[in-house]
N, C-alpha and C positions, 0 to 999 in steps of 0.2 A: 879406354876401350881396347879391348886385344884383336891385334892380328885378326883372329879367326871370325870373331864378329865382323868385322870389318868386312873383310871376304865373303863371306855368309851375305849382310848386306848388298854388296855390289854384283851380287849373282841375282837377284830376284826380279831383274830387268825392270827397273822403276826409273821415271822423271822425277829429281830430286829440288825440290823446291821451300829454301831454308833462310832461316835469319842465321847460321852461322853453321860453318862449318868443323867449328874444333866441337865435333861432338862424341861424348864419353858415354857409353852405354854397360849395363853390365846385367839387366835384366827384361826378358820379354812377358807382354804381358797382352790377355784378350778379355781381361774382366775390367770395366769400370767400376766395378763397387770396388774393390781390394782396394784396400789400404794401403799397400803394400807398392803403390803406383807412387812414382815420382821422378825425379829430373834426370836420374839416371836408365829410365823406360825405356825401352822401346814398343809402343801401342798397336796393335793389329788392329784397324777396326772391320771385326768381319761381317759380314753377313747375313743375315738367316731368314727362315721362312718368316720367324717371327717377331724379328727385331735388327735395330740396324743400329750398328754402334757408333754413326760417325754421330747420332742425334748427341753422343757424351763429351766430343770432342771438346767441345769450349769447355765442358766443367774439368775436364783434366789438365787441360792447359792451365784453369783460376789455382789446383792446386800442385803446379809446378812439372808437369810431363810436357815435355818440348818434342821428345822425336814419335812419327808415327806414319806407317802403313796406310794407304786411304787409297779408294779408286777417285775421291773427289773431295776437294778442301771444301768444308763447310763455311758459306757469305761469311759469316761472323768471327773466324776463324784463321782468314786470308793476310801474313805476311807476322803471324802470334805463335808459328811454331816452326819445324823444322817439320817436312813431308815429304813421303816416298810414296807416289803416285801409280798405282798400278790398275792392270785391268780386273785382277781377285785376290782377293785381301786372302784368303783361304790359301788359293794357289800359292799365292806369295809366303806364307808362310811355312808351307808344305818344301816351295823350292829353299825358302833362309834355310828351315832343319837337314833336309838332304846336304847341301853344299855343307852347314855345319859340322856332319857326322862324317864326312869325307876325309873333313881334315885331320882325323882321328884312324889311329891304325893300329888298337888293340882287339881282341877276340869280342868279338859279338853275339849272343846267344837269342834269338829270334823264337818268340813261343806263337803257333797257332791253332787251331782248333774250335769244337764248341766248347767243351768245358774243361773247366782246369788249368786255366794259361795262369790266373793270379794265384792260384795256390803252388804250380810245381814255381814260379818265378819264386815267390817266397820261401821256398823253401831250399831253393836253388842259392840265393842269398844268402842263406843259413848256411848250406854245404860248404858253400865256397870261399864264405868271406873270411876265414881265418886265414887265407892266401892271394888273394886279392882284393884290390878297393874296387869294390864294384859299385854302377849306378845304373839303377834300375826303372821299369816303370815305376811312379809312384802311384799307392794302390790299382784300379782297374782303369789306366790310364792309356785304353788300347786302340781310340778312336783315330778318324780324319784327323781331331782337331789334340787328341791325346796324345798320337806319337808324336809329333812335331816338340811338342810340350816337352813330354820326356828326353828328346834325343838332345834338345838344347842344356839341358841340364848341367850335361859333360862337362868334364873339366881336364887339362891336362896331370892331374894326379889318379886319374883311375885308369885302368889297368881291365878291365872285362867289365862288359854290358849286358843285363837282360831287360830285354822290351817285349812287349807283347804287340800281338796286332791282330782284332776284331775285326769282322767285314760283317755285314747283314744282305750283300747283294753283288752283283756283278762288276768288276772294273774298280774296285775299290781296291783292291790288294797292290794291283800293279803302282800306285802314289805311296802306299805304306811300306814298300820293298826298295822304294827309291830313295827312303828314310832310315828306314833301321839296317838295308844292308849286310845281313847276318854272313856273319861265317860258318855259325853253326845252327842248323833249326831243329825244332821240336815238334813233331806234329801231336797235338796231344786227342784226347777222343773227340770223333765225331758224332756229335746228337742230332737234335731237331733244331737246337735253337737256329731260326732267322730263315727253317726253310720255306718260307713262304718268299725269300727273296733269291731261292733258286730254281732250275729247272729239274733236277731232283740230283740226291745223294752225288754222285758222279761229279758232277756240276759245282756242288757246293767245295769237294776236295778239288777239284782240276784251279779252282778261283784261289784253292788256300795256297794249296802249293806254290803257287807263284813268286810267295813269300822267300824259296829258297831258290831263284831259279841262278844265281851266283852265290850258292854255300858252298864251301868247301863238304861238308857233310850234312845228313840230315837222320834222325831221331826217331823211329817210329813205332807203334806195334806191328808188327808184319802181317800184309794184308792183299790180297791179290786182286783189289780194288787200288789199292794205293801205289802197288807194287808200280802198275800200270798207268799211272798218273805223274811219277816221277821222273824225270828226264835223266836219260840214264849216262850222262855227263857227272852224276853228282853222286858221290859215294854214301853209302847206305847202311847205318849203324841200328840193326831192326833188332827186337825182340820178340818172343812168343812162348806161350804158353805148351803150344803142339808142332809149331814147324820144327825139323830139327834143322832147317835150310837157314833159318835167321841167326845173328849175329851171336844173341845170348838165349840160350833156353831158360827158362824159367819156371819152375814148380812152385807150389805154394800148401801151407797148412794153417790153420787156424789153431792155436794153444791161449788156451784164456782171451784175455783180451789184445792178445797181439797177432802178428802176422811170420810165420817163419817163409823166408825166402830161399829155395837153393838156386844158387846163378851157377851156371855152366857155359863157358865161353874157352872156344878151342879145347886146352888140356886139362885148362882150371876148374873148380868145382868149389866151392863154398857155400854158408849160410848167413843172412842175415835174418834181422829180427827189425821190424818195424812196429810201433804201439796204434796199427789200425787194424780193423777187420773188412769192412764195408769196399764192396769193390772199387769204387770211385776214388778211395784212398789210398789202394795197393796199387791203383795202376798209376797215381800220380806218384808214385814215392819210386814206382821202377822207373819211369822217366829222369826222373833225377838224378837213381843208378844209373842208369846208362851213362848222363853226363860225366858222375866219376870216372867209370869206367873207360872212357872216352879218352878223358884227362890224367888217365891211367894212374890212379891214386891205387894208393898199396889197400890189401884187402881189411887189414887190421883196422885202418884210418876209416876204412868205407863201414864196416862193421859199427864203429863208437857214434860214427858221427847220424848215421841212418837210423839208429836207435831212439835217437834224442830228437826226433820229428813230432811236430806240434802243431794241434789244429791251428789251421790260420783266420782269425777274426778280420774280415774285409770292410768291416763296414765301421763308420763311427757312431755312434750313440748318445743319443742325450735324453738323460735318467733326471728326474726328481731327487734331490739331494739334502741333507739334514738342513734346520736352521734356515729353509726357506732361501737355499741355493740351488742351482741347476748344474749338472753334471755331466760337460760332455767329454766321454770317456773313449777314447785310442790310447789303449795303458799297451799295447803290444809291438808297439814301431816307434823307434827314433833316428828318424834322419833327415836332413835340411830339407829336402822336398815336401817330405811330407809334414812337416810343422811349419811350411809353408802353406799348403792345403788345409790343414787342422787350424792355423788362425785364420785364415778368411772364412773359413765352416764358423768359428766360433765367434765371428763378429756377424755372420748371417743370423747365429741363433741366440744369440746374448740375450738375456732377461733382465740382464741391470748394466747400470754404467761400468762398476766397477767389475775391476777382469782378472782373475787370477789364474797364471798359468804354472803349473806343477810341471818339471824339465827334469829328464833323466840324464846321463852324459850321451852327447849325441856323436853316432858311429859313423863311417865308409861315407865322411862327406867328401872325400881327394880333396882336401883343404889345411892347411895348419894349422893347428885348434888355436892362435893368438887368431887368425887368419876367422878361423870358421864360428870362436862367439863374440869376432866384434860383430860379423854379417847378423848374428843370432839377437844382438843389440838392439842393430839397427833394426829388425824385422818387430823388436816388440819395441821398442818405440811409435813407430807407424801404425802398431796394431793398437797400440794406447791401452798397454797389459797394467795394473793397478798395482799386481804384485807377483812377485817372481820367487816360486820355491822350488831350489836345484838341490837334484839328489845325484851324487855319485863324486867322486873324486877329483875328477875335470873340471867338471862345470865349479865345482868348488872352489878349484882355483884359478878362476876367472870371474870369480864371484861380484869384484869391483868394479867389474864392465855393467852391472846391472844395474838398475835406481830399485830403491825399495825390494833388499834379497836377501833370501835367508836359504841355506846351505845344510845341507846334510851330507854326511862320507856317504848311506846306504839308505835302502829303504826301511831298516830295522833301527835305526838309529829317528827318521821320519816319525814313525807308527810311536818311538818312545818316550815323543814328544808330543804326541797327538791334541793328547789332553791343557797341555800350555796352550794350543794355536787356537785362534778364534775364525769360524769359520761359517758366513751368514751373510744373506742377501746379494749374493753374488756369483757371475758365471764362472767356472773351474774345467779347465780346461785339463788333464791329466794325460800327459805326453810322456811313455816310457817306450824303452827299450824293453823287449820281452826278458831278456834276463834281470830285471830291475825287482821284475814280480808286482808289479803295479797295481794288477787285480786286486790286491792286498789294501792297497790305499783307495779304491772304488770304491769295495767294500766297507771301510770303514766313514764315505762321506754319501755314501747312497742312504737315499731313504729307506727304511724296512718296510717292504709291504710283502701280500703272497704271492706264489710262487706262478699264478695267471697275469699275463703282460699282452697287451696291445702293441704291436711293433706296426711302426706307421713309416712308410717306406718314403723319403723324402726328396729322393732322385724320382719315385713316382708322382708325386704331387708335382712335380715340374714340369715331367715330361708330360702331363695331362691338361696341366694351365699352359705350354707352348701348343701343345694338339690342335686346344680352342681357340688358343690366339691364333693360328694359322689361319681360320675357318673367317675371322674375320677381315672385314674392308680398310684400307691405309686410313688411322687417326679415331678410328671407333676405339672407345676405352672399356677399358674391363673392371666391371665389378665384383668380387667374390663374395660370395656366401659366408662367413664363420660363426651362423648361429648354433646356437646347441651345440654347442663347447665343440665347433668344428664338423657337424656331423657326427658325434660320438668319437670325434680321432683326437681331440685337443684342440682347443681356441689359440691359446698364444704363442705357442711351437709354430704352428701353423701360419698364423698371422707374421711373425718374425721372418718368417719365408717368403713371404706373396709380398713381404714388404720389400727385402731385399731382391724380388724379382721386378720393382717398380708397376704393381698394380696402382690403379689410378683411385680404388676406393675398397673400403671393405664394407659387411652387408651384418649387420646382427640383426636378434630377434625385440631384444630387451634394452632398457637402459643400463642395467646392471654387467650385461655382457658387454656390452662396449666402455664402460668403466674399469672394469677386471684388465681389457687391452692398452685401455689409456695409462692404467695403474703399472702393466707388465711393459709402457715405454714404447709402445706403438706411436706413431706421428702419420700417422697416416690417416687421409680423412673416412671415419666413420661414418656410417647412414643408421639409424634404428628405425626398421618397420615398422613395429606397434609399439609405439611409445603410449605410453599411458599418460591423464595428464597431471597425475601426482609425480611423474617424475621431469618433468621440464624444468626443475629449477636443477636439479640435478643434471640434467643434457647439457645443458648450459655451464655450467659451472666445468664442467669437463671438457668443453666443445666438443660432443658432438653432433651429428648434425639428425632433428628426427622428420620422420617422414610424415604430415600432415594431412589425413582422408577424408576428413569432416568438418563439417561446418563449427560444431562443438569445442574441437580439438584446435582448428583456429583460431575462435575467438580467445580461447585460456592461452594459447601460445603470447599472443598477439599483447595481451595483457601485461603475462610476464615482460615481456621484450621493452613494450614500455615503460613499466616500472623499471628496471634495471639500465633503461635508456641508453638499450643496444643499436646498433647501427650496420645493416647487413648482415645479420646473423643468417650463418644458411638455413633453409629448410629446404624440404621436398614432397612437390604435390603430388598426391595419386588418384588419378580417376579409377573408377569402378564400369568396365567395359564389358561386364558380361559372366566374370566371377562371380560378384556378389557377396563378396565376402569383409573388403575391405574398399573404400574410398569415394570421392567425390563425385555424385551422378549427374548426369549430362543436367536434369530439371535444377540444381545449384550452383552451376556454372555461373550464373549473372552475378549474386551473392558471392562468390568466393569472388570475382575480379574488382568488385566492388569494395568487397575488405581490404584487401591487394594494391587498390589505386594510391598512388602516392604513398604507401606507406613505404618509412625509411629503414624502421626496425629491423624488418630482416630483408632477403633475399634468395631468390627463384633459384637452388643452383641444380634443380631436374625436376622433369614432368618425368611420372611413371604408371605404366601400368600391367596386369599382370593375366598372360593367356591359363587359360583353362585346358584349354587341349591342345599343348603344343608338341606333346607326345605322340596321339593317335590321328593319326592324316587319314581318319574315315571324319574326323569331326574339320576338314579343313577349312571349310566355308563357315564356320562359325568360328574359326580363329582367323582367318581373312577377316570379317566383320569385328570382328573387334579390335584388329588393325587400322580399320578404315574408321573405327569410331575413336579412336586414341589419335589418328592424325586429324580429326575434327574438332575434336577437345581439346587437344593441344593447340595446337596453329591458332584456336579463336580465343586461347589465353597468352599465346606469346603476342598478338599481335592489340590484344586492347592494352596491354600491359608495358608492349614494346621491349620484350626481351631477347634474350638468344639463350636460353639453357641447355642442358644435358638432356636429351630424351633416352626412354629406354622401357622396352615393352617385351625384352625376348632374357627367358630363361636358360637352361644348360638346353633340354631339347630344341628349345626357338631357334637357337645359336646353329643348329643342326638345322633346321624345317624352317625357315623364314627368314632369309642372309638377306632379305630381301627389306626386312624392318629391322634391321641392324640400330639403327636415327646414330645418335652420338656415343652411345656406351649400349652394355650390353651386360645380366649378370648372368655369372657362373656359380651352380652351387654342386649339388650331386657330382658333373661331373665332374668335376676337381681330384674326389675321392675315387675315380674310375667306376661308376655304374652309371649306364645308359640304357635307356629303354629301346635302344635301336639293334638289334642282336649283331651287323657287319660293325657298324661304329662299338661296341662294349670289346672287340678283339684286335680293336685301336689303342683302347688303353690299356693302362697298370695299375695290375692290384697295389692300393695302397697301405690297405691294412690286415696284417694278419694276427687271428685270435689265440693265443699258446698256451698251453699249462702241461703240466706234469703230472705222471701216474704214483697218487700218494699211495695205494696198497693194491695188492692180487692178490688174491683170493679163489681157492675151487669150493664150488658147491655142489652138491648131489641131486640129483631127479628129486624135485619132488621141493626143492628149498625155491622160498623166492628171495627177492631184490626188492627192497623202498619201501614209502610206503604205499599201503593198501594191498601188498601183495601183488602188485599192477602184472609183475614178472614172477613167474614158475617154471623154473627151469626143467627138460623134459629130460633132458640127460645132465650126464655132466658136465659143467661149464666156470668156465675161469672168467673170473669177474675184476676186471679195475676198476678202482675209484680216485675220480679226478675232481679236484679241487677249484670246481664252478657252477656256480647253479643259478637259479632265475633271481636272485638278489644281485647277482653281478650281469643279468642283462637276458638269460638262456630262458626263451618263453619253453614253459610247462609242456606246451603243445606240438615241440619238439623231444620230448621222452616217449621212451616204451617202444622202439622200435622203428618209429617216422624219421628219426635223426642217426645222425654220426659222427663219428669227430674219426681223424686221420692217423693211424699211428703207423711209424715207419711206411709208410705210402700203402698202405693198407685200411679199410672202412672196417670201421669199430662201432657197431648199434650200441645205440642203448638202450638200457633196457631199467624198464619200471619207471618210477616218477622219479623225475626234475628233482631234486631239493632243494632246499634256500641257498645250502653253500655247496652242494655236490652233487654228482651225478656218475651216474655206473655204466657200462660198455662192457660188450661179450668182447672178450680178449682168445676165444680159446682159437688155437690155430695158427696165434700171430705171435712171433717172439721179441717179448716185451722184455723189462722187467720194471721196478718202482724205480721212479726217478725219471725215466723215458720221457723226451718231449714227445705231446699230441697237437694237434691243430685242429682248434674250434671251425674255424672261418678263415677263409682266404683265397690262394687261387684254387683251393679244391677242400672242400665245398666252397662257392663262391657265395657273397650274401644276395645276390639275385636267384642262384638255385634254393637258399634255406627260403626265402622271401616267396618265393612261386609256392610250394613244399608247403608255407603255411597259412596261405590264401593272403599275404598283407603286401608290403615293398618293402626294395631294400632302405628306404628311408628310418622304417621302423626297424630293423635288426639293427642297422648303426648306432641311433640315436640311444636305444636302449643298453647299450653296454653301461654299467656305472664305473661312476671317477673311482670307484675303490679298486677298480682293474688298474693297476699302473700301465701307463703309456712309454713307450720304448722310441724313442727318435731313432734312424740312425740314417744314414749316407752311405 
């Protein structure tokens, strides 16, 4: 354990209560799932609305984490590890990073704002790393619980730091400034995002700034709102477009697809050339400038290097991959943090045992490369990686640190060997450095489909399953929903998730669908709603568990059970309280507890039942009443029977409208995906999935031409026509053509016009600057599928469901 840990610990004012003191630490950690945990830990267990981690503590201690953060040692727990006893696991870990990053006395670059902090860092990275080891946020790692994370990271071999720091509300800034400590900040632009968590604009910059209120300098567009918010102790390195009072003036032209820059600063006068156009792009790329500028880099250097600017991919993705593999793809970053992040992401989303991770040479770890791929070892060890393909010159020769590896000088050497490697039934992790070119190796292990993708936001399905978990009471369990392949977003991506969040059960429609999960390595226990009773030998045979409505349906269960001379097989009974659609009516109660007495076969593991109106609170006294007829039902079968099972009668809306009939569990389905029937709660959640495709042709046509068929459209003048490559075979109901619909181009509504077709559909483009190729968006946060849904008299149930599997599905984080 080094010094500075050491220090860092002894600052966070804790009662230290241990089986030994010779303790060696060399990593902090607040996830129990990670693999990646072990005797050299140090465990935060923090807190939340929606979970509490000391409940992991025993299982981390069974596979070898001894030290750990706690406000209270768990009974089971008591004199089996080493604890640092405090009043908030949060705080505490907030004060360990501050006192950590203290001990450190190189240049600190501090990004704040609404948008833009993880693209200028990233690119700031880029600028700067051929002169210094820098460590940085990894990806958009700007929170409470992010900066901390990142600032630990440090090592004494780096030299300059960029962190960012996100606030959404009041008071938060001042704990983030106490951590990253900048020397130098960025204020990058101010949006909308999170103003709901201030008292407006003014408010929202007076809380950011905070961030610099000990900079030596700070960074900004010059602005007579900001000007005025800066404490004028701190010197002021501003740009603008029209002050000639700011630091650098700046003019701008558009030529092709690039940006010409003239910077004018005191005497000096130059151009640069950047490869964007798009505002959002030129003003993160002059923040950047400034920083050279700053750091007074020669104009020549500033020229070569601002030229070679490249979109930054934030997110990670998991693709459908040839051969019946999955492909999760971050071909654009390699550095120890974040192939830190990227294997726990890829043990959350693994579809097979076996794991193969693809390794670029990894850069600006401030480590000694014997030093930084045994730690690289060690991590795929832990991560229990199957097979290891390193490309680049480094890693190559460190190659015999790895078990089962094979090595390439380049990616061109990779690709020319492609056709030798065997590559099937397995997760593929592909971790590059952007100069590796790795897109190059995506592309040849992705599966080919078209150019319409479903991108399903998977930090959204999180924050939507913690929203609902919040809403509930301590020890009620959650069910989720993943019938119909997910809601239309995907069954086993999904599932792979809610499992790694520790849901207590998942919810299909089919036997078939809970098979497909079983088959894709889910262990988690299953429920099927309608089980048919051709398929019970089938349920069985895979355990899962089905749900039981009828008198019918029992006796064939009941049957099988006994032939096969099963012994507590679960099942789940459901009454029929006023649906009508599906289960046991109060008149068959005697009969169903009668079959039930003594039998050993199976077992009760939930009563269920299902409101009808737990959306509309004009029908609330008939979903009261059916409350009061489920706790009748219930209670006079737990009690002839002498059980204690699971109860559960409340849907995604119930979870909202009746906290009140929560019993033991509770399922979640709709909401998960973020659609609510409640209009304050639907600006709660996150869109999870948005609909995309690309403009295959434009086209102008003259007054008087139409569009589709039936001639639906006649154009009255002249109008420029794209065609986008989606039609109602891939999910787009008919009844959205001709005018009633739109899809999004460049944040612009683009009708359509004339009929839907099987694979395509048309949009008046004139007005909007397009051209072929352009992404558009179907569906998402604008149009949302509650707006298309109202729009075409149905729910958003049915737009989801109806996307087809021939739409590729896009993970990403």
């Amino acid at each position: 354990m080094t010094q500075k840990i050491l220090t860092s610990i002894q600052n966070i004012s804790a009662t230290f209560i241990g089986t030994s003191n010779a303790i060696d630490i060399d990593s902090v950690s607040i996830d129990s799932r990670s693999l990646q945990n072990g005797p050299k830990t140090l465990f935060f267990a923090l807190v939340g609305a929606n979970t509490d981690a000391h409940r992991y503590i025993a299982d981390l201690i069974a596979i070898g984490v001894q030290n750990f953060v706690v406000t209270h040692i768990p009974d089971d727990c008591t004199g089996k590890a080493n604890f640092y006893v405090v009043a908030n696991t949060l705080s505490a870990l907030q004060q360990f990073a501050a006192t950590y990053r203290s001990l450190f006395a190189f240049p600190v670059i501090g990004l704040t704002g609404s948008n833009g902090k993880t693209i200028i860092k990233e690119w700031l990275n880029f600028l700067l790393s051929p002169d210094y080891n820098v460590i940085r946020s990894p990806k958009s790692y700007n929170s409470q619980i992010g900066v901390p994370l990142s600032v630990i990271a440090i090592n004494e071999k780096h030299n300059l730091g960029i962190f960012e720091a996100g606030i959404s509300t009041v008071c938060e800034m001042d704990k983030l400034e106490k951590i990253i400590k900048p020397t130098i900040g960025i204020l990058t632009n101010i949006g909308t995002a999170h103003d709901e968590g201030f008292a407006g604009v003014s408010d929202k910059i007076r809380e950011k700034v905070k961030l610099f209120q000990d900079a030596q300098v700070v960074i900004y567009n010059k602005n007579l709102a900001i000007d005025a918010l800066i404490s004028s102790e701190i010197s002021r390195f501003c740009w603008s477009y029209t002050d000639s009072n700011a630091s650098v003036l700046i003019t701008k032209k558009g030529i092709l697809d690039k940006t010409v820059l003239t910077v004018q600063q005191e005497n000096t006068q130059f151009e640069i050339k950047i490869p964007f156009q798009d505002e959002a792009s030129v003003e993160n790329a002059i923040s950047c400038l400034m920083v050279l500028l700053y750091f007074k880099y020669e104009k020549k250097t500033i020229q070569n290097r601002m030229e070679l600017l490249y979109p930054v991919e934030m997110r990670l993705k998991v693709k459908n991959g040839i051969n019946n593999c999955s492909i999760i793809d971050d071909s654009y970053s390699s550095d120890f943090q974040s192939l830190k992040i990227a294997l726990d992401f890829l043990e959350s989303q693994k579809q097979y045992e076996r794991k193969t991770l693809i390794l670029s040479d990894i850069f600006q770890s401030g480590l000694p490369n014997d030093v930084l791929y045994s730690k690289v070892a060690e991590l795929i060890v832990s991560n229990r990686i199957s097979r290891v393909i390193g490309i680049g010159e480094t890693i190559s020769a460190f190659k015999n640190m790895f078990a089962n590896c094979t090595t390439f000088k380049n990616t061109a050497a990779f690709i020319a060997d492609f056709e030798n490697m065997e590559f099937s039934n397995e997760t593929i992790l592909i971790k590059g450095a952007r100069s590796f070119q790795f897109e190059e190796i995506v592309y040849l292990l992705e599966e080919k489909t078209h150019e319409t993708v479903l991108e399903i936001n998977l930090n959204a399905i999180s924050y939507n399953l913690n929203f609902f978990k919040s809403k509930l009471k301590p020890k009620v369990k959650i069910m989720v929903m993943v019938k119909a392949f997910g809601y239309g977003n995907g069954g086993l991506e999904i599932a792979k998730l809610l499992e790694h969040h520790k849901v207590d059960y998942l919810g299909v429609a089919f036997a078939d669908e809970g098979i497909s999960l079983k088959n894709g390595g889910i262990n988690l226990p299953i429920m099927v709603l309608n089980p048919e009773n051709t398929s019970f030998s089938a349920i069985i045979q895979h355990q899962l568990e089905p749900e039981i409505y009828c008198l019918k349906g029992l006796y064939a269960f009941l049957k099988i059970a006994k032939q096969k001379n099963l012994k507590h097989f679960p099942i789940h009974i459901k009454f029929d309280t006023g649906m009508h659609r599906l289960g046991f009516e109060e008149n068959t109660l005697n009969e169903l507890i009668t079959a039930l007495k003594g039998n050993s076969n199976v077992q009760i593991k939930s009563i269920l039942s299902h409101l009808a109106t737990s959306d509309d609170l004009e029908h609330m006294d008939f979903a009261h009443s059916q409350i009061a007829l489920f706790e009748k039902l219930s209670s006079k079968l737990m009690t002839e029977l002498q059980i204690k099972p699971l109860r559960h009668i409340l849907n995604t809306s119930g979870i909202s409208n009746f906290s009140d009939a929560q019993y033991e569990m509770v399922r979640l389905g709709i909401g998960l995906y973020g659609v609510s029937n409640d209009a304050q709660e639907q600006k709660q959640l996150e869109n999870v999935g948005t609909l995309k495709s690309v403009i295959s042709q434009i086209r102008t046509i003259g007054a008087g031409e139409s569009v589709g068929y039936g001639r639906r459209f006649i154009a009255e003048k002249p109008t420029k026509i794209a065609t986008i490559p989606i039609g109602y075979a891939d999910g787009i109901s008919r009844g959205w053509g001709n005018g009633v619909g739109f899809v999004m181009i460049k944040n612009t509504k683009a009708f359509i016009v004339g009929s839907i077709c099987m694979d395509m559909l048309m949009v008046d483009v004139t007005g909007i600057e397009c051209k072929e190729g352009d992404a558009i968006v179907i569906f998402g946060e604008n149009p949302t599928v509650t707006f298309i849904a109202q729009k075409l008299n149905t729910i958003p149930y049915e737009i989801l469901t109806s996307i087809s599997q021939r739409v590729k599905r896009v993970f990403y984080r």
